[in-house]
C-alpha positions in Angstrom: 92.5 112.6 74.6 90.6 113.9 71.6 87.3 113.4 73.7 88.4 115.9 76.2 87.4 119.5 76.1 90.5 122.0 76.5 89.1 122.9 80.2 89.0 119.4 81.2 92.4 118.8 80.0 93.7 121.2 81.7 92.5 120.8 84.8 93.3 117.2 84.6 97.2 117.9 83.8 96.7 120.9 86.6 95.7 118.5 89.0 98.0 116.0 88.0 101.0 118.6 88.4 99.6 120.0 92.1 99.7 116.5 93.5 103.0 115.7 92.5 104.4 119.0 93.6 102.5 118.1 97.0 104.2 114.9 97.2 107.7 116.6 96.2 107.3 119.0 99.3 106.0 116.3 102.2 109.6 114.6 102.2 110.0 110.9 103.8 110.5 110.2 106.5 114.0 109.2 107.5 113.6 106.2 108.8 111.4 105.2 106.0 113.4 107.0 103.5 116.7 104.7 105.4 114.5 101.2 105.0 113.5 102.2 101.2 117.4 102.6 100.6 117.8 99.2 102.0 115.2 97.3 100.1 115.5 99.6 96.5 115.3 96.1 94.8 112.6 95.2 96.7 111.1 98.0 95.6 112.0 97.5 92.4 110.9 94.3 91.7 107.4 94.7 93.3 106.9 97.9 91.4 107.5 95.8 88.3 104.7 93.4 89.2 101.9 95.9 90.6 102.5 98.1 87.0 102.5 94.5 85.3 99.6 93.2 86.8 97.7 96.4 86.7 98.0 97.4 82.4 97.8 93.8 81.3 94.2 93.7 80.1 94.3 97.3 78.9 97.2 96.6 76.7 95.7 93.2 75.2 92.4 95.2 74.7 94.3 97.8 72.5 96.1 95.5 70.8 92.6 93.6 70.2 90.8 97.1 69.2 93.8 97.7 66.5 93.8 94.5 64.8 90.5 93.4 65.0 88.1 96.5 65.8 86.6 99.7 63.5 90.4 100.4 63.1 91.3 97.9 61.7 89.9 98.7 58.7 91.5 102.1 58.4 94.4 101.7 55.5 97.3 101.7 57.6 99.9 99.1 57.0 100.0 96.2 59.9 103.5 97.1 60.9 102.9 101.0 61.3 99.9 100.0 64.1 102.2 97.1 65.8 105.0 99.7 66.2 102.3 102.1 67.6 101.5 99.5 70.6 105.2 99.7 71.3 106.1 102.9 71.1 103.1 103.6 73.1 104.4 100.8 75.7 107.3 102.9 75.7 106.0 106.4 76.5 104.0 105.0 79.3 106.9 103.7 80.7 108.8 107.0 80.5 106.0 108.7 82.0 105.7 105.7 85.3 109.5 106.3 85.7 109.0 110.3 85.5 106.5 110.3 88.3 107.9 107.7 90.2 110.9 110.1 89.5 109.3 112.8 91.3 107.7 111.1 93.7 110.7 110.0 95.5 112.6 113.2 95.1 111.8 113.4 99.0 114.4 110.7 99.0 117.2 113.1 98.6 116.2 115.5 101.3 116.4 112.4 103.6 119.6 110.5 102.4 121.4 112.3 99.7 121.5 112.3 95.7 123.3 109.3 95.5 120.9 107.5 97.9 117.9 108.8 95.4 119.5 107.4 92.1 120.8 104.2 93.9 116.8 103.9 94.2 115.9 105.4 91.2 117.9 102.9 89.1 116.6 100.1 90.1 113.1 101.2 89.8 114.3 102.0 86.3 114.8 98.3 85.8 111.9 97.1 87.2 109.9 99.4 85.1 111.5 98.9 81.6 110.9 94.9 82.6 107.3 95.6 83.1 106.8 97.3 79.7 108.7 94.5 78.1 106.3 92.1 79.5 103.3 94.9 78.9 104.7 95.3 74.9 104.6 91.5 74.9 101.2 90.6 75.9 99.9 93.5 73.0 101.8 91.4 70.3 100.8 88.1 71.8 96.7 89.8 71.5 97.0 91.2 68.0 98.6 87.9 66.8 96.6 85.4 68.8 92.9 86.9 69.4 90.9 85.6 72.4 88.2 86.6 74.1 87.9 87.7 77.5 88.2 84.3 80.1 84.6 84.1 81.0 85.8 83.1 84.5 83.2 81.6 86.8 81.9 84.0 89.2 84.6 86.7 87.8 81.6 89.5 87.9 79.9 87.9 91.5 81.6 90.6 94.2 82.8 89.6 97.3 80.2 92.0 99.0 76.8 92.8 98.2 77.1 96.4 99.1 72.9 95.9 99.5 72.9 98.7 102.3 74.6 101.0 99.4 71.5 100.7 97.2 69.8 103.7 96.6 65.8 103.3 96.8 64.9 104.4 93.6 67.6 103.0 91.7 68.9 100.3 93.0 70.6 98.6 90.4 73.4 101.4 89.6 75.5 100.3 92.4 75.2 96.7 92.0 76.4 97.7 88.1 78.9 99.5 89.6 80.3 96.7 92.5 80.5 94.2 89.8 82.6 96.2 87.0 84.9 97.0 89.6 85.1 93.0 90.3 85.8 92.3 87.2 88.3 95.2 86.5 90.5 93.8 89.6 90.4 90.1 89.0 91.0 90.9 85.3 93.8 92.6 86.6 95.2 90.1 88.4 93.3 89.9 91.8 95.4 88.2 94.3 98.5 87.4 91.8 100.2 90.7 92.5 99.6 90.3 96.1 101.0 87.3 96.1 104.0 87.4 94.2 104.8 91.0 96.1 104.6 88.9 99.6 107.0 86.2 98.3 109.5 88.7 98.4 109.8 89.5 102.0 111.0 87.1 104.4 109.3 86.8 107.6 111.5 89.1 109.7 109.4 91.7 112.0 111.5 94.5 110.6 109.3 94.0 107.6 106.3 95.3 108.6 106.9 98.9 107.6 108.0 97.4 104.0 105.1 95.2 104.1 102.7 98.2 105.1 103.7 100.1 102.2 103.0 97.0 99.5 99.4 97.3 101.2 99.0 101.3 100.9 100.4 100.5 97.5 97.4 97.8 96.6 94.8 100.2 98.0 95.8 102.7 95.8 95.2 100.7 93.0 91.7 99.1 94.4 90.7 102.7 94.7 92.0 103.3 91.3 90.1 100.5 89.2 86.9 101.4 91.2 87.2 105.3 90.2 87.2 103.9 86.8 84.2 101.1 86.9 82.5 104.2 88.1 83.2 106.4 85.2 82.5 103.4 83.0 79.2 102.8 84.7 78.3 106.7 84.5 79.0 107.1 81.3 76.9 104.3 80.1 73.9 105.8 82.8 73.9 108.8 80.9 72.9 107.5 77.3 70.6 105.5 79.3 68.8 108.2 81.5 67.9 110.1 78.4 65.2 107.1 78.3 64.5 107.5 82.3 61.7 109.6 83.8 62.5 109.9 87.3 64.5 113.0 88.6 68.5 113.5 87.8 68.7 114.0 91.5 68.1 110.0 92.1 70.4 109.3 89.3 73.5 111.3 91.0 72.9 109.9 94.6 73.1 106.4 92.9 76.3 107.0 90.8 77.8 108.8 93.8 76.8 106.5 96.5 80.4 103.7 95.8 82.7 106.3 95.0 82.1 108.0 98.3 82.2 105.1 100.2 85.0 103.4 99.0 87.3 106.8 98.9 86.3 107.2 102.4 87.2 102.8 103.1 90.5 103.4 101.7 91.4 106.8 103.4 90.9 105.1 106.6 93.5 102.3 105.7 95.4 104.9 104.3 95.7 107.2 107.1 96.1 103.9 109.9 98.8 102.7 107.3 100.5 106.4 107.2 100.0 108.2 111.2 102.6 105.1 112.4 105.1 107.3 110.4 103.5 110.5 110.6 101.8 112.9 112.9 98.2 113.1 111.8 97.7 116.4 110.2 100.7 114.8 108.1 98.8 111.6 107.2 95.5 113.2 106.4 97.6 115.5 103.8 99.1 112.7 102.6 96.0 110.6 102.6 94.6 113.2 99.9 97.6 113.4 97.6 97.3 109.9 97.6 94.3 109.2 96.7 93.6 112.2 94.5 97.4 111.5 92.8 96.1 107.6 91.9 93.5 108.8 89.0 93.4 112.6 88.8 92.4 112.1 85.1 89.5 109.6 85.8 87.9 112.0 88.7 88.0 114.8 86.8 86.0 112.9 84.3 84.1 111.7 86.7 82.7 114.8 87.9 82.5 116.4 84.2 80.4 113.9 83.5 78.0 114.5 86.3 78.0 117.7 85.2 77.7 117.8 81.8 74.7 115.3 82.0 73.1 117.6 84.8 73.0 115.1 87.2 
């Protein structure tokens, strides 16, 4: 927070508000709003284990960065900096449950107030359990150090993305395709996918259930490879202070995944969303979607590309 400037803040926490206020208007569906109702715990429970799976190896990197980092030699008592990882567990919840708060306030329009709190409630749970767990693997870090699993093939990618390669750098995205590798399968990979799927029986009246697990693991692939991409620009521009070639090649490099995998997962966003919705519907929803997911990493996305002049 104390990196940002006050105009980026704000236009993060702008951003932030308009999709949510987007999302508030474009009310459910009522047949999806009726087979949400029907499956809260569902819901619930494979909320828990996306959040869970997703903030595991930030939390054990604070936890690391408190106790054994720079910080730790500030003189603050051991217990003052453990209760910090908890109560900071604990905010993050309340703000997961605020936004999935008013994200399903479409709910009532559909269904009623009680149907949006016999939701909500749930969701509550499965939340607070996934902050338990969260809180837990930060105490289980600053008491037991380890370092990162060194995983065979944890940074190889799935795909090459050669065609993606731009000519005169063509190493940026490769950097890029292989941070956001090892962000997901540090995140948990296929565990969350799996363990959401055990859930659901095999029943064809699933599918729409099922579809929205996938819109929901999309979101979050879209989400940790927004952020590898910061990462990687960030690091590019310390390094292109060194670089003679023109800042032109080093923005159509950095630019180059992020485009192309915002456009891959608005296409399985808006196939996912125009079986519910007419399309003029979906695309609008497509774009809250994605831009709801990390409004505070694009932002610094492009203030970084701007700020560097490239």
């Amino acid at each position: 927070m104390r990196s940002f400037d006050r105009s980026l803040l704000v236009a993060s926490f702008a951003l932030f508000c308009a999709s949510l206020a987007g999302i508030v208007t474009l009310a459910l569906d009522a047949k999806a709003a009726k087979l949400l109702f029907d499956q809260r715990a569902v819901f619930a429970i494979a909320t828990a284990i996306i959040l869970f799976f997703a903030v595991r190896v930030p939390a054990a990197n604070a936890a690391r960065a408190l106790r054994y980092g720079w910080l730790a030699a500030l003189p603050i008592p051991a217990r003052s900096t453990r209760s910090t990882l908890l109560l900071a567990t604990t905010v993050f919840g309340a703000m997961v449950l605020a936004c999935l708060a008013i994200g399903l306030a479409g709910l009532g329009v559909g269904l009623g107030r009680s149907a949006y709190f016999a939701v909500l409630l749930p969701s509550c749970v499965g939340v607070t359990i996934a902050c338990l767990g969260l809180g837990g693997i930060a105490l289980r870090a600053w008491h037991r150090p380890m370092a990162m699993p060194a995983t065979r093939g944890v940074r190889v990618p799935l795909l090459s993305l050669a065609w993606l390669e731009h000519r005169e750098l063509p190493y940026l995205v490769a950097w890029q395709n292989r941070e956001c590798a090892q962000q997901w399968r540090m995140g948990g990979g296929a565990k969350p996918i799996g363990a959401v799927l055990l859930l659901f029986p095999g029943a064809p009246s699933q599918w729409q259930l099922f579809g929205l697990i996938v819109m929901a693991l999309v979101v979050a692939w879209h989400r940790c490879m927004m952020q590898s991409s910061l990462w990687v620009a960030e690091r590019a521009a310390a390094l292109g202070h060194q670089w003679t070639l023109p800042k032109a090649f080093v923005r159509n490099a950095l630019l180059r995944l992020p485009l192309a995998g915002s456009v891959a997962a608005a296409a399985v966003l808006f196939a996912l969303l125009q079986a519910v919705q007419p399309p003029l519907l979906a695309v609008a929803s497509v774009a809250l979607i994605l831009v709801l997911a990390s409004p505070i990493t694009f932002v610094r996305l492009a203030a970084c590309l701007r700020k560097n002049a490239f």
